[in-house]
C-alpha positions as CSV (number, residue, x, y, z in Angstrom):
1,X,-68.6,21.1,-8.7
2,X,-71.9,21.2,-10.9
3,X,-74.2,18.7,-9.7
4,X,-76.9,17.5,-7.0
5,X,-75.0,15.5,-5.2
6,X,-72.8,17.4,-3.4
7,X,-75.6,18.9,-1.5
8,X,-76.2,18.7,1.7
9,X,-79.9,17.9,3.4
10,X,-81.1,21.1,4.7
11,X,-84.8,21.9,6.0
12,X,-86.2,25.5,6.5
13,X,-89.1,24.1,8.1
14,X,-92.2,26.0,10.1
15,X,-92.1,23.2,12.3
16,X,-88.9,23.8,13.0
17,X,-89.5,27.7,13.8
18,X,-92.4,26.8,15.8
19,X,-91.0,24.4,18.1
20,X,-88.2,26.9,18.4
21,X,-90.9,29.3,19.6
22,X,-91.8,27.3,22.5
23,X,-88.9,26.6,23.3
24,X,-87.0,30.1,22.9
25,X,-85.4,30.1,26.5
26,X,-83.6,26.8,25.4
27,X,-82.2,27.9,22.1
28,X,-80.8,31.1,23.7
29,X,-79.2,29.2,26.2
30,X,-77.8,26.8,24.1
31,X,-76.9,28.0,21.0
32,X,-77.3,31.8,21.5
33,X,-80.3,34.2,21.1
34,X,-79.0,34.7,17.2
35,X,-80.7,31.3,16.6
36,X,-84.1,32.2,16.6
37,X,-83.0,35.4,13.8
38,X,-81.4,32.2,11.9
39,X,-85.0,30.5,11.9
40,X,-86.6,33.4,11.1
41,X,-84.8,33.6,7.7
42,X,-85.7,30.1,7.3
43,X,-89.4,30.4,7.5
44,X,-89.4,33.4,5.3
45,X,-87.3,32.5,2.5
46,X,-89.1,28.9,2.5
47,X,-91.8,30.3,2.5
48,X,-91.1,33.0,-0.5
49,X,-89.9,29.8,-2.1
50,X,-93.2,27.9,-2.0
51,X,-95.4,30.9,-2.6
52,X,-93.2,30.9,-6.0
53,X,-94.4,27.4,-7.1
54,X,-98.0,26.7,-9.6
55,X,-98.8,23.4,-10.6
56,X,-96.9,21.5,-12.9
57,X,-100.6,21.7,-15.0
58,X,-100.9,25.3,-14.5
59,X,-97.5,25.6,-16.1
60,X,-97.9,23.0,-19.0
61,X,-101.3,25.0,-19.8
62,X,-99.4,28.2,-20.0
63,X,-98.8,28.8,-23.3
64,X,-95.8,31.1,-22.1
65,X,-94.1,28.4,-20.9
66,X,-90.7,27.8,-23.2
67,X,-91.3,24.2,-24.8
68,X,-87.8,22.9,-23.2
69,X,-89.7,23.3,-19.9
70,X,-92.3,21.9,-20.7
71,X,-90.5,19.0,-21.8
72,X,-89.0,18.8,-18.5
73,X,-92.1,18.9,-16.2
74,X,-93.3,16.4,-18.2
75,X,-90.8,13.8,-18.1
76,X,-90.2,14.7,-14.3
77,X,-94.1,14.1,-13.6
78,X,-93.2,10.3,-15.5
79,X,-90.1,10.3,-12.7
80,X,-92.3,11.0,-10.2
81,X,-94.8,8.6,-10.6
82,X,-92.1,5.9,-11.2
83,X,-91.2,6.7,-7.5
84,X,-94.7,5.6,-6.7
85,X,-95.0,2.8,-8.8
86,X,-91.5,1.3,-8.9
87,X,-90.0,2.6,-5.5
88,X,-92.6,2.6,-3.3
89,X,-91.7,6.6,-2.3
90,X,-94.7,8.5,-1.2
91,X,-97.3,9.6,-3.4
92,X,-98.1,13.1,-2.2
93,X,-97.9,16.3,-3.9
94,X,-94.1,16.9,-3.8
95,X,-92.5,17.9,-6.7
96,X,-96.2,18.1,-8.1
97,X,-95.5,21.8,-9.0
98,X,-93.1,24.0,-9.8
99,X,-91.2,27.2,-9.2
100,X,-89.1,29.3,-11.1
101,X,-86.2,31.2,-8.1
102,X,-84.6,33.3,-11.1
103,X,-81.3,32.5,-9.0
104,X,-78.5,29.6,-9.2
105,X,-79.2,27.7,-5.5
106,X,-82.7,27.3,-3.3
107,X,-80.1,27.9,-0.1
108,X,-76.8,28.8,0.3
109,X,-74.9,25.9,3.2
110,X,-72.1,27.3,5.5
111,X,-69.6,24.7,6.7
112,X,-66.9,24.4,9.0
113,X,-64.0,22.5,10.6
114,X,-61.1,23.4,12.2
115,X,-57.4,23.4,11.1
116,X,-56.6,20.1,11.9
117,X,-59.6,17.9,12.0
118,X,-62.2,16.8,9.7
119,X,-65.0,16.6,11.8
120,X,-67.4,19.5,11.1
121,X,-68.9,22.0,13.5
122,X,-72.5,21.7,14.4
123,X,-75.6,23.5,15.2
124,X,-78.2,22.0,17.4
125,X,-81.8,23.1,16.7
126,X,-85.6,21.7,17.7
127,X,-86.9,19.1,15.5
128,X,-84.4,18.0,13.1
129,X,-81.4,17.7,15.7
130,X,-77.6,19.1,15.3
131,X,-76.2,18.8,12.2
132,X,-73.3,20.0,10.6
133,X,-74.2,23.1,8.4
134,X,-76.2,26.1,8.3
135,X,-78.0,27.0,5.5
136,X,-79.3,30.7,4.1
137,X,-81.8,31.7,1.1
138,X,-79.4,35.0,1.2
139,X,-75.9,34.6,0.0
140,X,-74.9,37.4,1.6
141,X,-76.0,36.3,4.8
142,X,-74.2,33.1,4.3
143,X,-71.1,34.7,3.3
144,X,-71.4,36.9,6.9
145,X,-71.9,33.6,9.0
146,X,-69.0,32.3,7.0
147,X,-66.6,35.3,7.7
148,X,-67.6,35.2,11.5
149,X,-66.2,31.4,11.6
150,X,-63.3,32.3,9.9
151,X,-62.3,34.6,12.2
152,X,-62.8,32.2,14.9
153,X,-59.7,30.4,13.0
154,X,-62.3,28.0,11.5
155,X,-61.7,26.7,7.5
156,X,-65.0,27.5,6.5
157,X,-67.1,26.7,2.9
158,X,-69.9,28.1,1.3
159,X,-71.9,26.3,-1.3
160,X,-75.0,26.5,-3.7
161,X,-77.5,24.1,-2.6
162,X,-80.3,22.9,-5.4
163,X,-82.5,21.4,-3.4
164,X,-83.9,20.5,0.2
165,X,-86.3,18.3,1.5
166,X,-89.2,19.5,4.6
167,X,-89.4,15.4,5.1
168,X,-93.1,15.7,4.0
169,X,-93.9,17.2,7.9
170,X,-95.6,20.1,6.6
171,X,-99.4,19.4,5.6
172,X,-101.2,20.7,2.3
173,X,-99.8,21.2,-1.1
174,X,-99.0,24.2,-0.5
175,X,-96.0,22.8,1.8
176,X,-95.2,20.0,-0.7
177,X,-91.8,20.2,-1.7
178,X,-91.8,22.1,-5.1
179,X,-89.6,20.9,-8.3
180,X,-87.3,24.1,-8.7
181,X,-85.6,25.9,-11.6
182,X,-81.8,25.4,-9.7
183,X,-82.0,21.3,-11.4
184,X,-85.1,21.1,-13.8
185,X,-82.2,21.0,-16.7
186,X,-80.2,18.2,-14.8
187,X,-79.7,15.5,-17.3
188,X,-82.4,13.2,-17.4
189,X,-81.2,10.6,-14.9
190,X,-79.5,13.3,-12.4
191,X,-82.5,14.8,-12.5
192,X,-84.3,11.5,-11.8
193,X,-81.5,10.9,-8.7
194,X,-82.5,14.2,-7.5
195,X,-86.1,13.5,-7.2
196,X,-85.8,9.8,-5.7
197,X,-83.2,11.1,-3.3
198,X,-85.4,14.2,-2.0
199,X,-88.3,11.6,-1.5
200,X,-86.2,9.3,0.1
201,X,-85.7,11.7,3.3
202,X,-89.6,11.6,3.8
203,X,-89.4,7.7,4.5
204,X,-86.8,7.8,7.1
205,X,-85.2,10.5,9.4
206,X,-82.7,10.2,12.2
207,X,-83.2,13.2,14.4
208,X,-79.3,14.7,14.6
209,X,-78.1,12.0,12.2
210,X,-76.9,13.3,9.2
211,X,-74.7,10.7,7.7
212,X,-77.5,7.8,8.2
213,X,-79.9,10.5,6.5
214,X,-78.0,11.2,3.4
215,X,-76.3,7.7,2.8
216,X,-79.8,6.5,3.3
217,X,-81.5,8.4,0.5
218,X,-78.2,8.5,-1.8
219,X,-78.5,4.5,-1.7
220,X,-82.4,4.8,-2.7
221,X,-81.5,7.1,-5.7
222,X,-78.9,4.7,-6.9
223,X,-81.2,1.9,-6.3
224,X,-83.7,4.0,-8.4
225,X,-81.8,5.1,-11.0
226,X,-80.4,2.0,-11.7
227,X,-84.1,1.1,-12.5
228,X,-84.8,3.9,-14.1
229,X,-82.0,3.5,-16.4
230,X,-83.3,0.0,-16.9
231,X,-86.9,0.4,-17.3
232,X,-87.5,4.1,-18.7
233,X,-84.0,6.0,-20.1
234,X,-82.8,5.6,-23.5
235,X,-79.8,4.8,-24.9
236,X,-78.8,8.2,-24.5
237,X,-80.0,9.6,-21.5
238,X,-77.9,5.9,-20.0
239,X,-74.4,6.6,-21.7
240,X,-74.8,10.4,-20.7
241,X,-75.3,9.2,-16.8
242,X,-72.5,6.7,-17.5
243,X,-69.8,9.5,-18.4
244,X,-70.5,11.7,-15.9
245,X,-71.1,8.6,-13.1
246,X,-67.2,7.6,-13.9
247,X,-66.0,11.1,-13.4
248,X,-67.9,11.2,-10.0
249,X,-66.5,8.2,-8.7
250,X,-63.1,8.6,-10.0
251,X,-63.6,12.4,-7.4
252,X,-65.2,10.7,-4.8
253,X,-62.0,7.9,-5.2
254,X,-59.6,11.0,-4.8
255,X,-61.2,12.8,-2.1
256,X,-61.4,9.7,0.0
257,X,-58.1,8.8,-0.5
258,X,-57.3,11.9,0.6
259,X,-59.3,12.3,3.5
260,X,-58.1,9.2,4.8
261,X,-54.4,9.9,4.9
262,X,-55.9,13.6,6.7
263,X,-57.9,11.8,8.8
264,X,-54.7,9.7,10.5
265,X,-52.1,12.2,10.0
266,X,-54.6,14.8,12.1
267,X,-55.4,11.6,14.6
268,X,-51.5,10.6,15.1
269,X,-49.3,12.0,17.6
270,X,-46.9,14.4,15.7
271,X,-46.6,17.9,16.2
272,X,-48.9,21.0,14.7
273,X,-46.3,21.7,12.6
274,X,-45.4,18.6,11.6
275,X,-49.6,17.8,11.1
276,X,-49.5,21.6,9.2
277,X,-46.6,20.6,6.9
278,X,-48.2,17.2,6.1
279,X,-51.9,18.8,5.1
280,X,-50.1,21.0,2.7
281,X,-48.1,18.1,1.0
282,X,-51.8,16.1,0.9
283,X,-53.3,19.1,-0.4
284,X,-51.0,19.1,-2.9
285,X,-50.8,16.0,-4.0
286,X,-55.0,15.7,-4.6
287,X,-54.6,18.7,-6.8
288,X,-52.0,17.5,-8.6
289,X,-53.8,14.1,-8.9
290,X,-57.3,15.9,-10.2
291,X,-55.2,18.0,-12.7
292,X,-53.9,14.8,-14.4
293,X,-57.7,13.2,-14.4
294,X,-58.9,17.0,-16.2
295,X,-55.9,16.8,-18.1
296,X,-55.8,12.8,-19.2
297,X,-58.5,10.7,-18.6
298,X,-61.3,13.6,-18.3
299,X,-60.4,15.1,-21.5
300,X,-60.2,18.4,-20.0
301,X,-63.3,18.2,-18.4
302,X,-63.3,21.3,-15.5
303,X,-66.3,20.7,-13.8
304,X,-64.8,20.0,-10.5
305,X,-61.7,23.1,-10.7
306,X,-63.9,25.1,-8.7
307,X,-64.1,22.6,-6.0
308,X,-60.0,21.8,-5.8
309,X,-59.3,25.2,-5.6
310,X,-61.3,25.9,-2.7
311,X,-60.7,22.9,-0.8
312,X,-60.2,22.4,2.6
313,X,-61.1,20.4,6.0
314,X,-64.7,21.6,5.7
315,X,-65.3,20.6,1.9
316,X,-63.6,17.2,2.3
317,X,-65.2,16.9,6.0
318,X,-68.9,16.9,4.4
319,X,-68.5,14.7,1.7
320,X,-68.2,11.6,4.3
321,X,-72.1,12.5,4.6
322,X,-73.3,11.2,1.3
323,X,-71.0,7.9,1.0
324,X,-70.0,6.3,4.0
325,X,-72.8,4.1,5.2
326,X,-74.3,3.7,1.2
327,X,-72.7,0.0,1.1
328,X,-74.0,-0.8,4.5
329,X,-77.6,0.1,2.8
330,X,-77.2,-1.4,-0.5
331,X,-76.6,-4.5,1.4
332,X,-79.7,-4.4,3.7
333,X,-81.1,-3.5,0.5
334,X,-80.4,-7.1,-0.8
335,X,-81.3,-8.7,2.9
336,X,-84.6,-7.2,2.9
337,X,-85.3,-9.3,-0.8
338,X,-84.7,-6.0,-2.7
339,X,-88.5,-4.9,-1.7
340,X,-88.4,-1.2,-1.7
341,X,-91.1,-1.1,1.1
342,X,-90.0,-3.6,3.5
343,X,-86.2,-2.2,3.1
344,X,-88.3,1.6,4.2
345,X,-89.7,-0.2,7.1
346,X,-85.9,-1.7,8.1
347,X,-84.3,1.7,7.9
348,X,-87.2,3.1,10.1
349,X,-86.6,0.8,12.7
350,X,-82.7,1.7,12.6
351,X,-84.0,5.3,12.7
352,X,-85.8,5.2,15.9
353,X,-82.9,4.0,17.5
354,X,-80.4,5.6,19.5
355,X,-77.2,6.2,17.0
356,X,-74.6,3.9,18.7
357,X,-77.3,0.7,18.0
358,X,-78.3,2.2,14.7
359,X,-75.0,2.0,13.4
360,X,-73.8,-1.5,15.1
361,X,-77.0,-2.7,13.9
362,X,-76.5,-1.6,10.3
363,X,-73.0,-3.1,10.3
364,X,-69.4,-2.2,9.0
């Protein structure tokens, strides 16, 4: 898969490393002395990453830099201020500069889920709560973690990861999230999706939510892109988005299907083997189903082989993060009179609640 949006939210924050400073007795009791190594790679490789970034004017004034970049920081400092103006997103200096990482991800997220179940493992740390990944700046580290799980009898998946947001905790531009090399070349309105939903996570955060967190900011980057399409794109940019947009919802069609008959055939009362021999024949069946979608309808567009041929509980387990509680925030969306700023102040009410009312309250 080539885009943004099967990311998942990660944050390699100081905060985070300090408050597991304090608190070091607690993480080595509950999640193992290794954890405070796993933080330490955090703060170091975020901060090699923002000691990489220069204003986006420093950049623009270069005369080194290639025109096609400069094209791009221009048009994403226009995106960014449409955030402001038109989304009511914060105006700070995130994605005010820029950084070239010379590699193909910002992190590298480690997932995992066990062989008959969808529901991911999780990793509980100070700050931004459990969640359901673990994320690297080093590949190789990520591909260590990965094996470990593995041998544990865990189906495990490793993925490139674009972008991240710090949820604007970290003072000074210095700390302000930095517009990276890994989706500056996104087509104009992924890239504007990218930079709405990154935003998005500084508005609202549910500590140990992750599901609330990313539906939450994918519904604000299809609320803003819609806009953006609308207000700023031309015809181009809109049909480019449109051809791509079909192919992601004819996957994320597929892999919920999918999931869904996983999801009951792991939850009903047959045997292992009987649950073993029915995962294969469902594995089966999607691939089947996405080779005639390349094939057909796709025109042999392979953007997502990659991702079919390495799927398993894990991959299809974390997708259910970015789409499952969108509707429920379109529609308070539309309840709060489609005002950006008094829909923020709804969803931060929801946040500060415990996640049983959060979700009853958001609804079905």
């Amino acid at each position: 898969m080539t885009r943004r949006w099967y990311k998942i939210f990660w944050m390699a924050s100081l905060a985070t490393v300090a408050a597991a400073a304090l608190a070091a007795t607690t993480v080595c009791v509950n999640s193992g002395c290794s954890s405070l190594g796993y933080l330490g790679q955090s703060a170091g490789g975020h901060l090699s990453l923002l000691g990489a970034a220069r204003p986006v004017p420093e950049w623009l004034d270069d005369s080194a830099t290639p025109p096609a970049l400069r094209e791009r920081l221009v048009l994403s400092q226009q995106m960014r201020d449409f955030a402001v103006s038109a989304l009511a997103l914060p105006d700070n200096d995130s994605y005010r500069r820029y950084a070239d990482l010379h590699r193909n991800a910002a992190v590298w997220n480690v997932v995992a889920a066990p062989e008959l179940s969808l529901t991911l493992q999780t990793w509980c740390f100070p700050v931004v709560g459990c969640v359901g990944y673990r994320g690297y700046f080093d590949r190789a580290e990520a591909d260590l973690f990965a094996a470990r799980l593995q041998a544990d009898g865990h189906e495990v998946n490793v993925y490139g990861v674009p972008a991240y947001s710090t949820l604007g905790r970290l003072p000074g531009a210095f700390f302000a999230d930095p517009l990276l090399s890994t989706f500056i070349n996104y087509p104009e309105v992924e890239l504007a999706r990218m930079v709405f939903h990154e935003l998005a996570h500084q508005v609202a955060y549910a500590s140990g939510d992750t599901m609330f967190n990313e539906s939450f900011a994918t519904a604000v980057e299809r609320i803003g892109s819609r806009r953006w399409m609308a207000e700023r794109a031309g015809p181009a940019a809109v049909a480019e988005y449109e051809l791509f947009d079909a192919r992601r919802q004819d996957f994320r069609a597929l892999t919920q299907r999918t999931r869904d008959a996983l999801d009951a055939l792991y939850r009903s009362a047959a045997s292992d083997a009987d649950k073993r021999a029915g995962k294969d024949a469902l594995m089966r069946r999607m691939r089947a189903e996405y080779a005639a979608l390349r094939d057909g309808p796709w025109q042999g567009y392979a953007g997502y082989d990659a991702w079919f041929a390495r799927a398993n509980n894990a991959s299809l387990g974390v997708l259910a993060a970015y789409t499952d509680l969108v509707p429920q925030f379109e529609r308070l969306f539309e309840r709060e009179g489609r005002d950006p700023a008094r829909f923020y102040a709804a969803v931060r009410r929801l946040a500060d609640l415990p996640q049983e009312e959060r979700r009853a309250k958001l609804g079905p």
